[in-house]
C-alpha positions in Angstrom: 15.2 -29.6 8.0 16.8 -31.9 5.4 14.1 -30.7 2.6 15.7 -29.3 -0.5 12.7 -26.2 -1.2 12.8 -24.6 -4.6 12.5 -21.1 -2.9 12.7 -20.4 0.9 10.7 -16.6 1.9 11.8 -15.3 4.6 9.7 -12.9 6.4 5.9 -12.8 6.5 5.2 -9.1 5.3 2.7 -8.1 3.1 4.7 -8.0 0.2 6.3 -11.4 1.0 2.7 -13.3 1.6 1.6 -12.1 -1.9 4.3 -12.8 -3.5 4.2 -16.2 -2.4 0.6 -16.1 -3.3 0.8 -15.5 -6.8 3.9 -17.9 -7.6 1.7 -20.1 -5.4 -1.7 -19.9 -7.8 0.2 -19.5 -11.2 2.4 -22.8 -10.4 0.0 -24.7 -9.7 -1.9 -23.4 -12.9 0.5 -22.6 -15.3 2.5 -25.8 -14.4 5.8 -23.2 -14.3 8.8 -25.6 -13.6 10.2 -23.1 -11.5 8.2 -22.7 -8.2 5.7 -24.3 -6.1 4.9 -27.4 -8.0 1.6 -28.7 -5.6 4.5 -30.5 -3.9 5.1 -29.9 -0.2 8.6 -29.5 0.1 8.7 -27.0 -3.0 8.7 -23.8 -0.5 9.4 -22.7 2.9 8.1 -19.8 4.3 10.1 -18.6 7.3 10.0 -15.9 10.0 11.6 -14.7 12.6 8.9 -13.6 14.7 6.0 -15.5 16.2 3.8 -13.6 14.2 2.5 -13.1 11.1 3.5 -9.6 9.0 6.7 -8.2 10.1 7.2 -4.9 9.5 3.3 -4.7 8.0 1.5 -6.8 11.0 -1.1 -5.2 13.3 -1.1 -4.7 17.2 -3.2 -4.8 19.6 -3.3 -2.3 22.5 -0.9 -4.5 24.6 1.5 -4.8 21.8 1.3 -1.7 21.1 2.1 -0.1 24.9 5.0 -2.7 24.8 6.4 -1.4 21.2 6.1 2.4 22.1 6.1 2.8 25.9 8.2 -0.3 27.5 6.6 -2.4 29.6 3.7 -0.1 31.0 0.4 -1.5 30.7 -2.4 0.7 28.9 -4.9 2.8 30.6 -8.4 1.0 31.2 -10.1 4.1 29.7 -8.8 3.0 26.2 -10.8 0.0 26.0 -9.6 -3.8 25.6 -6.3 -4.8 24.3 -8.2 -7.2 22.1 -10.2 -4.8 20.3 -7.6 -2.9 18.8 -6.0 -4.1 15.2 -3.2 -1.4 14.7 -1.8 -1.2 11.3 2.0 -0.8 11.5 2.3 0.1 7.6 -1.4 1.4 6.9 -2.5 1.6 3.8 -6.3 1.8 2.2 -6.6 -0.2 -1.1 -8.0 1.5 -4.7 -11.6 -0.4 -5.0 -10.3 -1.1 -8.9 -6.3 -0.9 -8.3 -3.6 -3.7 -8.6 -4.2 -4.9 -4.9 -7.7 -5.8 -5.7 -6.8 -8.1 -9.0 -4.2 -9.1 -7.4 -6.2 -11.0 -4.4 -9.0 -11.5 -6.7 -6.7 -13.6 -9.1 -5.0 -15.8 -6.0 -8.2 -16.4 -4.9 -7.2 -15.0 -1.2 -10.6 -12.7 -0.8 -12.4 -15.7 0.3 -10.8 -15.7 3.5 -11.3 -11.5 3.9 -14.0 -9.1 4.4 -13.8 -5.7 3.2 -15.6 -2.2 3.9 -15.6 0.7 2.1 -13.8 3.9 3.0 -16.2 7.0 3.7 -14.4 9.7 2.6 -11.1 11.1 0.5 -9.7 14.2 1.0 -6.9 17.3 0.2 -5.3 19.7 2.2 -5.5 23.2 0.5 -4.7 26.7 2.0 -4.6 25.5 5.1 -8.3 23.7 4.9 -9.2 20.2 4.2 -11.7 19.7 1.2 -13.5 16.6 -0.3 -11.5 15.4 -3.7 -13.5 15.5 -6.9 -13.0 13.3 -9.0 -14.8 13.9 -12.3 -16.5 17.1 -14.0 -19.9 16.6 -11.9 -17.8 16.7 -8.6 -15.5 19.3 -10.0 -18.6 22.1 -10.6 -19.7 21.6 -6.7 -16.0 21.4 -5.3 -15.0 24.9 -3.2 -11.9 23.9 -3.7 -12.1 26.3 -7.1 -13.9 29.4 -8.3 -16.6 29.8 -11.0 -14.1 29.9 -13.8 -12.0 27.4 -12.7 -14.4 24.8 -12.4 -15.5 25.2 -15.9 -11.7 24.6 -16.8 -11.1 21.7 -14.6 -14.4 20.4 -15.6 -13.4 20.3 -19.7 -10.2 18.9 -18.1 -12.1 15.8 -16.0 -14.7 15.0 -19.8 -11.3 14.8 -21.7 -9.4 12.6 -19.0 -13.0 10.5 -18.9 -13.1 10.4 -22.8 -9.9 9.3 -23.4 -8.8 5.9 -24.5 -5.3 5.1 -25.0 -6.6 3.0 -28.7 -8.9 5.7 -30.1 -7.0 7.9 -31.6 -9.8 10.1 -31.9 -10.3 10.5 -28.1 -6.6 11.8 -28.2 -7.8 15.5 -29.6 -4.3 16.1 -31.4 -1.7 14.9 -28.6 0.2 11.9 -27.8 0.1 11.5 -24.4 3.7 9.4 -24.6 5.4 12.3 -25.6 3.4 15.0 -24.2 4.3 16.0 -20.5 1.9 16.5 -17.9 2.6 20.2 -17.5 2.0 21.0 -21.2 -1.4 18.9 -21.1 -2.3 21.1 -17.8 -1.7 23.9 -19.8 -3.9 23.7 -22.0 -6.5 23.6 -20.0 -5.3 26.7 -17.7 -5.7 25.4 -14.5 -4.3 27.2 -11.8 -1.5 25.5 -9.2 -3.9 24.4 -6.7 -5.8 22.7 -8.8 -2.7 20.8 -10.5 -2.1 20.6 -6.8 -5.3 18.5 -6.2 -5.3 16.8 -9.4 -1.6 15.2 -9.2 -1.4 14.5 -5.8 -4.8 13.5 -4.3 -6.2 12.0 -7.9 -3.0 10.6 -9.7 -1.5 10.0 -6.1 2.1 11.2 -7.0 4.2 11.7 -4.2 6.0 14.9 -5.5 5.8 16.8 -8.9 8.6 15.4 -10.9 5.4 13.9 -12.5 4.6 17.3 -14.1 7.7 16.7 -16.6 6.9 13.1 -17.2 4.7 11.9 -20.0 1.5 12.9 -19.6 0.1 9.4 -19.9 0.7 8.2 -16.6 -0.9 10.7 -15.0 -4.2 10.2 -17.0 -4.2 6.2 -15.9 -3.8 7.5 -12.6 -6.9 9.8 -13.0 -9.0 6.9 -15.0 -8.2 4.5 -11.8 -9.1 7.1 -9.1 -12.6 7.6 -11.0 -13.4 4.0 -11.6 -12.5 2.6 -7.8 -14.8 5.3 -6.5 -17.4 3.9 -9.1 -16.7 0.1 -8.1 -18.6 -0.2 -5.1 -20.6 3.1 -4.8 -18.5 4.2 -2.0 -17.7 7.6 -0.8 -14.2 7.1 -1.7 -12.3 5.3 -4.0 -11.0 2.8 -1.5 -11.5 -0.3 0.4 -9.9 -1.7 3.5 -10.1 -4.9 5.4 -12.1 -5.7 8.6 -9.6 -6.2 11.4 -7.1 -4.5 9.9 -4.3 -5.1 7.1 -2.9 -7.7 9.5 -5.3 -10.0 8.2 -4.0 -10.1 4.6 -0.8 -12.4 5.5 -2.7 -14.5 7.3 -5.2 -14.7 4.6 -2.7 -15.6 2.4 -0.7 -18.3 4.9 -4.1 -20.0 4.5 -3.9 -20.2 0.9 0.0 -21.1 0.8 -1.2 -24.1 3.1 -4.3 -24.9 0.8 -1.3 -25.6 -1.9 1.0 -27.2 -0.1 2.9 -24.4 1.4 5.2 -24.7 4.5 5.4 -21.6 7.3 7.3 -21.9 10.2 7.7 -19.1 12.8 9.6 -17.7 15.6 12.8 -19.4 13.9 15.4 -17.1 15.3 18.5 -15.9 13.2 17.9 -17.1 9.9 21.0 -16.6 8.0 21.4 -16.9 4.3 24.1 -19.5 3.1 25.6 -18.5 -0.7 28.1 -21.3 -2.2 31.3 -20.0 -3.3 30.5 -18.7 -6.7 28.2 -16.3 -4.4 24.4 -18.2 -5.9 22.2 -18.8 -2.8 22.3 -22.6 -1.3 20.1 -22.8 1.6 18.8 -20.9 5.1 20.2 -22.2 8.5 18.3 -21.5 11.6 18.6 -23.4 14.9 21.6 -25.3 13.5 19.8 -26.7 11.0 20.2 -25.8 7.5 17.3 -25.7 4.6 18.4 -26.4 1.2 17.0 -24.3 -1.7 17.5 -22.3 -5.0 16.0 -19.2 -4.4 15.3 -16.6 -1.3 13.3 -14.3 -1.0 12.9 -11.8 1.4 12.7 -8.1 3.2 15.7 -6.3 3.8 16.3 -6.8 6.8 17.8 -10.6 6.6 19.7 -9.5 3.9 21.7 -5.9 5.0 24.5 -6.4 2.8 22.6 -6.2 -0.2 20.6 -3.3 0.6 21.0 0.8 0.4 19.1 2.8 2.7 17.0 5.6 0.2 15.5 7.5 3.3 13.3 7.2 6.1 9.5 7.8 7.2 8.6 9.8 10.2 5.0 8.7 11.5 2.6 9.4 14.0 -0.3 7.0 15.7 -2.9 8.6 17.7 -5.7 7.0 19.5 -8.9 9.4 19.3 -12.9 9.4 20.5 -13.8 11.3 17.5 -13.5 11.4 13.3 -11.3 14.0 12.2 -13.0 17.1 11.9 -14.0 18.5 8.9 -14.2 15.6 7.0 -18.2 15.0 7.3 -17.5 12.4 10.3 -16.1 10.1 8.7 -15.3 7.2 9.9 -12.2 6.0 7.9 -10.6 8.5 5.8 -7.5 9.3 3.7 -6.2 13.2 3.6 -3.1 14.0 1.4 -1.6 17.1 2.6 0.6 18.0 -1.2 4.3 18.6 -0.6 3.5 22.6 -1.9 1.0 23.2 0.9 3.6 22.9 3.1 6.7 23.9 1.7 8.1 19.8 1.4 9.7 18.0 -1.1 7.1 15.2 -0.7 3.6 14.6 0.5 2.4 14.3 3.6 -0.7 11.5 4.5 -3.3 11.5 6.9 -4.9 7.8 7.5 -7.6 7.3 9.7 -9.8 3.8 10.5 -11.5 3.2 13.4 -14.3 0.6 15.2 -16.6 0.6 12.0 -13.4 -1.3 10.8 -13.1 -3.5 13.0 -9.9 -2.0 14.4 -10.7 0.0 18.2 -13.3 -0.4 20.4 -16.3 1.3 20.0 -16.5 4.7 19.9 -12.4 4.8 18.9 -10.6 6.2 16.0 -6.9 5.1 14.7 -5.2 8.3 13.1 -1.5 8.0 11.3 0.1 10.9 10.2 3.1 9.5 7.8 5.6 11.3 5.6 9.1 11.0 4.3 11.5 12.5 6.4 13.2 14.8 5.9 14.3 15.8 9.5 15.3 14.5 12.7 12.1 15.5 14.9 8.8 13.8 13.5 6.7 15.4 16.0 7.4 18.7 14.4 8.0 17.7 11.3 4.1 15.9 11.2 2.7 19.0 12.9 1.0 19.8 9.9 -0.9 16.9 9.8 -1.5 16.1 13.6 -2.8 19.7 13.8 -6.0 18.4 11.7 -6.5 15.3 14.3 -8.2 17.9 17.1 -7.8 16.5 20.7 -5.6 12.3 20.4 -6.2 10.1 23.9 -2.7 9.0 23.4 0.1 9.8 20.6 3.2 7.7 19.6 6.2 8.7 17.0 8.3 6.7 15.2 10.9 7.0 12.6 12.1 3.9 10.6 14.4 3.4 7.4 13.8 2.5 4.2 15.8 0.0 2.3 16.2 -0.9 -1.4 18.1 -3.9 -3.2 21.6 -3.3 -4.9 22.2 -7.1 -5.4 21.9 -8.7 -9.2 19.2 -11.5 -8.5 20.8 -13.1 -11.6 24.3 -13.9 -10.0 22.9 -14.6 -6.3 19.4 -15.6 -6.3 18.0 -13.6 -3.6 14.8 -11.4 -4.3 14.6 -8.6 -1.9 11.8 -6.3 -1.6 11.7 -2.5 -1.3 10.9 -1.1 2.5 7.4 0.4 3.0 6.7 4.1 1.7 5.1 6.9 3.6 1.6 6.7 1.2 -1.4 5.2 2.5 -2.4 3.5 -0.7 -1.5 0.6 -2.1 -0.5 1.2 -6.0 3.5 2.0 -5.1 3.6 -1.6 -2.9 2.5 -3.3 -5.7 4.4 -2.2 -7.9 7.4 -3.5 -6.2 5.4 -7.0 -6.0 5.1 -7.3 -9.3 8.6 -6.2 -10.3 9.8 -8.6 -8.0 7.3 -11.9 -10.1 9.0 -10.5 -12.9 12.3 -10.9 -12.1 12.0 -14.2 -10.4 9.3 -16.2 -13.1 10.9 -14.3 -16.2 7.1 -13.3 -17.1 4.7 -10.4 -16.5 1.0 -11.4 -15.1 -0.6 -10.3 -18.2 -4.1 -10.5 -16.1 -3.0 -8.0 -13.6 -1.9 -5.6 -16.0 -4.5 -4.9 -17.8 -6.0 -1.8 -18.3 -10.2 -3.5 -17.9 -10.4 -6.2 -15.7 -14.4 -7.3 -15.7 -16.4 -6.9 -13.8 -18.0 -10.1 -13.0 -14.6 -11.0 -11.7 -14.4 -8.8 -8.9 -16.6 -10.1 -6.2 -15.1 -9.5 -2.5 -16.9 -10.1 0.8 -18.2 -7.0 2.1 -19.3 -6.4 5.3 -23.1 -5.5 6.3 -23.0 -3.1 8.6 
């Protein structure tokens, strides 16, 4: 490797791939000096596995047995190793959210197909309900009583109503300085429906939210209502056939398209820092790549990382939907941190041969959360208790790691570990944060509030 790169990545997680993705698309048509310049030495793409996705990819049946169970093989009963797609980070996708503009704008969808989610869901009083998600829905929901409805229903036409530029959509109240609690309130809605509204709508994790401008939370709403009005789905979310495991790959073919160089299974890739501490190549295999910038996951760079916390998980293998949730075939429930006496929300995430991602007949459950114990299995009971009867059950806990470095002195760009949420907003986030940093700009067409809708054409599946 005597190449001098511009950047080296290291790692081929999700959030790795589309980064590299979108410096890939914008070099090339921005003509930024910095990165990926159509030329083939510009970037390197590196990973220590012999697969693609890390800590994100997905597994099939085999790989699975090996990761959770040692060397046992699986029993026949479940089906073919090759049928299974199991997401180790799974997470569904808003229909209108930042993921979706995101792939749209790097062009990436034309090597996916997608399929809409059936159904959304909350955990309330011990039952699980369908989310409503605008005053129509909110009149039918059980999840409230007469009165309330009529509340939450004035609450849903104002939330609809408003635009952040018409002031006279505002009724009186600047949503910058105006918390979410005191909006709530004047609407009177009781605590299970703030419950509902901030947790399984807005998707906040916990309810520091409620003392935050309310402003947030009312983009949050706006998004929830126009994903599910995208593509006419029962839900506001779409997810990839074959699993999430697809979307590196999907975007390894692109980074190729431009130019882009991956090499795997390249074993102990160490980062190389000159004396004034700047990044000045990657050595693997004795041989050393030359390059300006890194970026990567935390885990090949632990001395510039914190641990924040950890997520405990469950994966069960199933022959049936979950129940109560109209058999759906692929489903998100968020069980809010209150229902359970948490500090943050639990998530329920199930996919399943429709999908692409079992054999037929079979149904992929996770039950995810932060941790906030040693035992998963009874921390998630919560959740697994809504599965009914699993085939097979696995438990995991891993840590999550956050940057302390100062990209500006060392040139290294390292992303935020995985979340326990089973949507895509937080993830993003992070990605884009990350662009910032490294290209000194903000992708003005991923930020916008409208993004038309002539523009968002993905490949859906048929069946």
């Amino acid at each position: 490797m005597d190449e001098e790169y511009d950047v080296i990545v290291l790692g081929t997680g999700l959030k790795e791939c589309i980064l590299s993705g979108l410096l890939s698309v914008d070099g090339l048509k921005c003509l930024m000096i910095l990165l990926l310049m159509c030329s083939l030495r510009q970037v390197l793409h590196m990973d220590r596995n012999d697969y693609y996705g890390g800590e994100s990819t997905s597994l099939n049946l085999n790989q699975l047995w090996k990761k959770f169970r040692g060397e046992d093989k699986p029993p026949a009963h479940l089906g073919s190793s090759r049928d299974y797609n199991v997401d180790m980070i799974p997470k569904f996708m808003m229909a209108n959210g930042t993921l979706v503009r995101v792939l749209i704008h790097t062009d990436v969808t034309k090597y996916l197909y997608f399929k809409a989610v059936d159904g959304s869901y909350v955990f309330n009083k011990g039952k699980v309900y369908k989310v409503p998600s605008n005053d129509v829905e909110a009149l039918k929901s059980p999840l409230m009583g007469l009165f309330e409805k009529r509340r939450a229903r004035k609450f849903f036409i104002y939330v609809q109503n408003y635009e952040e530029s018409d002031p006279k959509t505002h009724e009186g109240m600047d949503l910058t300085r105006v918390s979410t609690r005191e909006l709530i309130e004047k609407y009177g809605l009781s605590d299970d429906t703030v419950d509902f509204i901030g947790h399984a709508i807005a998707l906040h994790r916990d309810d520091r939210y409620l003392d935050q401008p309310a402003l947030d939370t009312v983009k949050r709403m706006k998004l929830y209502s126009e994903s599910l009005a995208r593509f006419q789905g029962g839900s506001p979310y779409i997810y990839p056939l074959y699993g999430l495991g697809e979307l590196p790959q999907a975007f390894a073919r692109l980074s190729a398209v431009y130019g882009g160089t991956y090499m795997l299974n390249k074993p102990e890739c160490k980062v190389e820092f000159n004396e004034e501490g700047k990044v000045i190549g990657v050595t693997s295999e004795g041989e050393t790549a030359k390059c300006k910038k890194v970026v990567c996951d935390p885990s090949y760079l632990p001395n510039k990382v914190r641990k924040v916390g950890r997520v405990a998980r469950a994966i069960a293998i199933m022959s049936h939907p979950i129940p109560n949730t109209g058999d759906s075939h692929s489903v998100q429930i968020i069980l809010p941190q209150k229902q359970l006496g948490r500090k943050s929300d639990m998530y329920v995430f199930c996919c399943s041969y429709t999908h692409n991602v079992a054999p037929k007949g079979k149904f992929i459950a996770f039950v995810s959360a932060e941790a906030e114990t040693d035992n998963p299995e009874s921390e998630l009971r919560a959740g697994i208790e809504l599965l009914g009867p699993v085939d097979e059950i696995f438990f995991d806990i891993y840590d999550r790691y956050e940057p302390v470095n100062e990209p500006s002195l060392d040139n290294c760009f390292i992303s935020t570990s995985y979340d326990a949420t089973t949507h895509f907003e937080s993830t993003v986030v992070d990605v884009l944060n990350m662009y910032t940093l490294i290209t000194g700009k903000v992708l003005l067409c991923i930020v916008a509030c409208y993004f038309p809708t002539e523009e968002l054409v993905l490949h859906f599946s048929k069946t």
